[in-house]
C-alpha positions in Angstrom: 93.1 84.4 107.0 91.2 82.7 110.2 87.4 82.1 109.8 85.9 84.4 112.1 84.0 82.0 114.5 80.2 82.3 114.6 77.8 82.9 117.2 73.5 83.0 117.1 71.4 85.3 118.4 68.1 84.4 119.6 67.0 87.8 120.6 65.6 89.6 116.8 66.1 92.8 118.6 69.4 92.4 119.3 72.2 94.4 117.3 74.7 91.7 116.1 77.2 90.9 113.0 75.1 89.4 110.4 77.4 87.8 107.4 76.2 88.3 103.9 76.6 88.5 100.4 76.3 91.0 97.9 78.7 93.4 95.6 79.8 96.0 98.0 81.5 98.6 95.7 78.6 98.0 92.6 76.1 100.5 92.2 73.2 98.8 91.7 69.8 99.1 89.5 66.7 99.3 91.8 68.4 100.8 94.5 69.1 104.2 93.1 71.7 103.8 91.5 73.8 103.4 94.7 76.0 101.2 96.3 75.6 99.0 99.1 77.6 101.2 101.3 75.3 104.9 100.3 71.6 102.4 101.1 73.3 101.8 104.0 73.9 105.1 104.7 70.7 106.5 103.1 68.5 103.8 105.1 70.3 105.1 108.4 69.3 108.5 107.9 65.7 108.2 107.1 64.8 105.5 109.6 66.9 106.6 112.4 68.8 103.4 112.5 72.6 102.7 113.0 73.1 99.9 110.8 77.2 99.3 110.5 78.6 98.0 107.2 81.9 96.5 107.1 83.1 95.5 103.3 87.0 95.5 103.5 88.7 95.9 100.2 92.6 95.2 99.1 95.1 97.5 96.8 96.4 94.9 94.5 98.7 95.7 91.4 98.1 94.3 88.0 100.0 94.2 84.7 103.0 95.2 86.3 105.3 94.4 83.2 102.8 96.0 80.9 100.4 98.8 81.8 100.5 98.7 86.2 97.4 100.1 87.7 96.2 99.7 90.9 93.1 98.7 91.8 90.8 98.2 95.4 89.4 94.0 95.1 87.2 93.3 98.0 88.8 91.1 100.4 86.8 88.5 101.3 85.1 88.1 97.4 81.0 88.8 98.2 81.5 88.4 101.9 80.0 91.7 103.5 79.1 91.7 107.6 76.4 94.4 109.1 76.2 94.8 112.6 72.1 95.6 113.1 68.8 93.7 114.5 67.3 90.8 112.9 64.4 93.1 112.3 66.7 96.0 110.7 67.8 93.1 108.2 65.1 92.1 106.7 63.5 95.8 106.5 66.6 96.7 104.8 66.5 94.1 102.2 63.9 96.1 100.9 65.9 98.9 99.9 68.4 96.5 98.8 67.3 92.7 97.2 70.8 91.8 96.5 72.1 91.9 99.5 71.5 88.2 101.0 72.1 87.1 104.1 73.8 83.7 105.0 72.4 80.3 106.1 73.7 79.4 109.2 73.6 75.7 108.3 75.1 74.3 111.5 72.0 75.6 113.8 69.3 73.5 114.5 67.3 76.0 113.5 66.0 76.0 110.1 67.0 79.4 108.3 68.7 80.9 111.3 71.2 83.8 109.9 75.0 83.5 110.7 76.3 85.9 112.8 79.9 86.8 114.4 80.6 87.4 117.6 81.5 90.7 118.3 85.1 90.3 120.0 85.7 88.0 116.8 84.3 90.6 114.7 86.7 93.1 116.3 90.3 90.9 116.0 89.2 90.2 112.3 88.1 94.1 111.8 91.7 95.6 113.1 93.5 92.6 110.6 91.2 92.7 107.4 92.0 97.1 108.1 95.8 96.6 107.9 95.8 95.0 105.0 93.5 97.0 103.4 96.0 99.9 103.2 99.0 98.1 102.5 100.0 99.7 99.4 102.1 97.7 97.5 103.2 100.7 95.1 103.1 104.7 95.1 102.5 107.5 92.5 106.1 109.4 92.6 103.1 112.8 93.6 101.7 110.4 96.3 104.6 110.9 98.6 107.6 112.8 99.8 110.6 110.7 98.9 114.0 111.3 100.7 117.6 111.4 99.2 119.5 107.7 99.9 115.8 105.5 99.9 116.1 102.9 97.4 113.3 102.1 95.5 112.3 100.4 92.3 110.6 101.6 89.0 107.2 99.7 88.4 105.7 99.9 84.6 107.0 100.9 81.7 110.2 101.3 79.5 112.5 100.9 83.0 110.1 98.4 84.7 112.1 96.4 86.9 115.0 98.8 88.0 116.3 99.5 91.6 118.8 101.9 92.5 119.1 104.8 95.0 117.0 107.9 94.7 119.3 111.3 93.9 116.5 113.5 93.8 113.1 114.0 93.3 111.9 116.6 90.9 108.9 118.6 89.3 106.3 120.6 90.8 104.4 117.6 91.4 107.4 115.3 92.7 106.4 113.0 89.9 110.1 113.0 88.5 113.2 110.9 90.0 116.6 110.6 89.5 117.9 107.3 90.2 121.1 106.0 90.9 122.2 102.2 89.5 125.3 101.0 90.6 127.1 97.6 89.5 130.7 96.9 90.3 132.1 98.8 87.4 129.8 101.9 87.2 127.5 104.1 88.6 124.8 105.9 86.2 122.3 107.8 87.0 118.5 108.4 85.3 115.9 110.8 85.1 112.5 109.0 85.0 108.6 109.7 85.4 107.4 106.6 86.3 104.0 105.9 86.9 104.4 103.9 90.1 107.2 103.6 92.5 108.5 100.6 95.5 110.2 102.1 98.4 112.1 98.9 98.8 114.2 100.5 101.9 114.0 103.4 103.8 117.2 105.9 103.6 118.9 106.2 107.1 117.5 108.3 109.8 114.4 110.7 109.9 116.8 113.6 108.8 113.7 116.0 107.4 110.9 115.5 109.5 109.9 118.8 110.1 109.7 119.6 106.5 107.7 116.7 105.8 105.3 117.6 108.4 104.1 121.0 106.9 103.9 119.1 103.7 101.9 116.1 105.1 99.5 118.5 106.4 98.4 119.4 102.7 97.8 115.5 102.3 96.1 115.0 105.3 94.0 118.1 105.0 93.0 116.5 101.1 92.3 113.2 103.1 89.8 114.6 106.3 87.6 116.6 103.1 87.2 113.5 101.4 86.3 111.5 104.3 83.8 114.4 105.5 82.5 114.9 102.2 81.9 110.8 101.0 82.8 109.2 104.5 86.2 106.9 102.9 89.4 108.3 101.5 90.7 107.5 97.8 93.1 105.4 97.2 95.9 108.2 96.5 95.3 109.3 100.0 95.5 106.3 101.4 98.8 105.4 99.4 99.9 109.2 101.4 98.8 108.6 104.9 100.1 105.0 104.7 103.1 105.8 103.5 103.8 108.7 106.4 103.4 106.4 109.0 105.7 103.4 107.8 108.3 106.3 107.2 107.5 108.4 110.5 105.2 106.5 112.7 108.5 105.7 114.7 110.5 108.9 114.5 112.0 110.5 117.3 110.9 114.3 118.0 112.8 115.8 120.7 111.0 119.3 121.1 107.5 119.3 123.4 105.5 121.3 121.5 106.6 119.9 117.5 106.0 116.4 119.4 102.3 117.3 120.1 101.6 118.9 116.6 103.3 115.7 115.0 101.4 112.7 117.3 98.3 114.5 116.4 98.7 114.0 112.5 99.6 110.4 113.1 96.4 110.5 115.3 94.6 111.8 112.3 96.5 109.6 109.9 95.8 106.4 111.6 92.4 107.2 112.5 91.6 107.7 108.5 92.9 104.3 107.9 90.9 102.4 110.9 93.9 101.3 113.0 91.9 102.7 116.0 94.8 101.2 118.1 97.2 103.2 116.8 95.1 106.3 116.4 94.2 105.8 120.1 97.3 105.7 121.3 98.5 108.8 119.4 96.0 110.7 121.0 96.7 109.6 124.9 100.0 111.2 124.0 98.7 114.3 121.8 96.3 115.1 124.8 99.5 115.0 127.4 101.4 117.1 125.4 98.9 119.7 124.9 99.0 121.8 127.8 102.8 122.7 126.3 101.3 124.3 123.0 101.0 127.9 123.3 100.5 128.9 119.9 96.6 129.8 119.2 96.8 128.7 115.9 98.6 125.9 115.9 95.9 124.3 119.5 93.6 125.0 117.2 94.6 122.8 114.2 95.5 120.3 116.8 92.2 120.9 118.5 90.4 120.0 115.3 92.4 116.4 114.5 91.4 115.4 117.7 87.9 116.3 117.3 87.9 114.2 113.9 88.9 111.4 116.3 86.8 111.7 118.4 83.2 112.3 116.8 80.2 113.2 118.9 
C-alpha cells in the first residue's frame, strides 16, 4: 500500500490529518476505561469539537486447519490519523497520553507534527475502507446462499472441501448440503460448518426479490448497531458485504422494486464507507422515487436515505 504523501501546516488553527500512534481498538487505563475511538467521541461532545478519527482495521482468518476464527487487525499496525487543529491535539492528549503524535523529521522545523494532505487522505481513506470489509469467509447464518454457488468448507472435520451447494438448511441457514463431484461419483453432505468461501457465484440473480425482504432484517440489525455504538460488527459487515458482491450488479427491471432495492445498496454501502458507491445509489434512488406510491414502502425508503444523508 502507497505511503500517503505528507504535507505541514503552519497555521495551529487549522483542521488537518495529523498521523499518530496509539492502540485504536484497546481500552485503556486512565482514560476510562475507553478506547481511543469513545475519548474521541466523548472529548467531541463535551468540548464542542469535531475531531475525526480514522483507525482502519482488516478481517483476517487464522487457524484455518485447526480452530478458524476471524478476527479485525488494524491495518496499518499503531498507525492512527485525526483530522483536528494543532491546538485540539495537544488538549486532547490530555484525555488520552497514549495517543502520540508523529515527528515530522523531514521539516526544518524541530518537532513539527506530520500531517497528510487531505486529497491524499481521501484516495487512501476510500482504499484502506475496501479492504477493511473484504471478508475472506462467512458464518453459513451470515448470508443467504443460492442453489448452484460453489463454495468451500473452512475448519473443522471437512476443512478443505469444495463442491456445489444443494441446499441450505436450518432455521438459522447454518446447515448446507454440498455436492462433491469427481469423475466417477457424485456424493452429497450435510454439514454445519463454522465458516464458509463462496468461491463462485451460481448463474444469474434468479431470487432477488426474496433476498431483498430478507436483507432488510440484516440491514435493519446493521443501522441499530451503527446508531446505537456508531460501527457495525463484524457479522454485519460479513452480511452487507456479501449482498453487494452478489447483487450490487443485478438487473431489476420494475421502477418501483428498482428504487426500493438501490436504496438498500445505498444503505449497505454507506455502512461500509464506500461513499462512492453509496453516492451513487442514491442519485439513482432519488430519480426513481417519484414512481413509489406505496406510503409505507417511501417511507422505509425515506428513512435509508436519511441515514445517508445525516444533518
Amino acid at each position: 500500500m502507497n505511503t500517503p504523501t505528507r504535507t505541514r501546516h503552519d497555521d495551529a488553527t487549522t483542521p488537518a490529518w495529523y498521523v499518530a500512534t496509539g492502540r485504536a481498538t484497546e481500552k485503556r487505563q486512565g482514560t476510562g476505561n475507553n478506547t481511543l475511538a469513545e475519548t474521541v467521541e466523548k472529548y467531541n461532545h463535551g468540548n464542542n469539537t469535531r475531531i475525526r478519527l480514522f483507525a482502519p482495521t482488516i478481517v483476517v482468518l487464522s487457524g484455518e486447519n485447526t480452530c478458524p476464527r476471524r478476527t479485525q487487525r488494524p491495518l496499518m499496525g499503531n498507525y492512527v490519523f485525526l483530522r483536528c487543529t494543532l491546538a485540539e491535539l495537544k488538549d486532547f492528549r490530555n484525555h488520552y497520553p497514549q495517543l502520540n503524535p508523529v515527528i515530522d523529521h523531514a521539516s526544518s522545523q524541530p518537532g513539527r507534527y506530520l500531517t497528510v494532505a487531505d486529497h491524499d487522505m481521501e484516495r487512501f481513506q476510500a482504499l484502506a475502507t475496501m479492504l477493511c470489509h473484504r471478508v475472506p469467509c462467512y458464518s453459513p447464518g451470515e448470508i443467504d446462499l443460492e442453489k448452484g454457488d460453489y463454495v468451500g468448507i473452512v475448519g473443522g472435520p471437512f476443512q478443505g472441501l469444495e463442491g456445489i451447494l444443494i441446499s441450505q438448511q436450518g432455521s438459522d441457514g447454518g446447515r448446507v448440503a454440498v455436492n462433491i463431484a469427481n469423475q466417477l461419483l457424485a456424493v452429497t453432505y450435510q454439514i454445519e460448518p463454522r465458516y464458509i468461501k463462496v468461491l463462485r457465484f451460481a448463474k444469474g440473480n434468479k431470487h432477488v426479490y426474496d433476498r431483498l425482504d430478507a436483507f432488510a432484517k440484516r440491514l435493519d440489525k446493521a443501522i441499530a448497531e451503527h446508531t446505537a455504538t456508531g460501527t457495525i460488527t463484524l457479522a454485519s459487515t460479513a452480511a452487507l458485504g456479501y449482498f453487494l458482491d452478489r447483487f450490487g450488479n443485478a438487473h431489476i427491471p420494475g421502477v418501483k422494486t428498482r428504487c426500493r432495492f438501490t436504496a438498500h445498496i445505498m444503505a449497505a454501502a454507506y455502512l461500509l464507507g464506500d461513499t462512492t458507491r453509496s453516492e451513487a445509489a442514491r442519485s439513482e434512488t432519488l430519480s426513481l422515487l417519484p414512481s413509489v406510491t406505496n406510503p409505507a414502502t417511501a417511507a422505509a425508503i425515506h428513512r435509508l436515505l436519511a441515514l445517508c444523508n445525516p444533518a
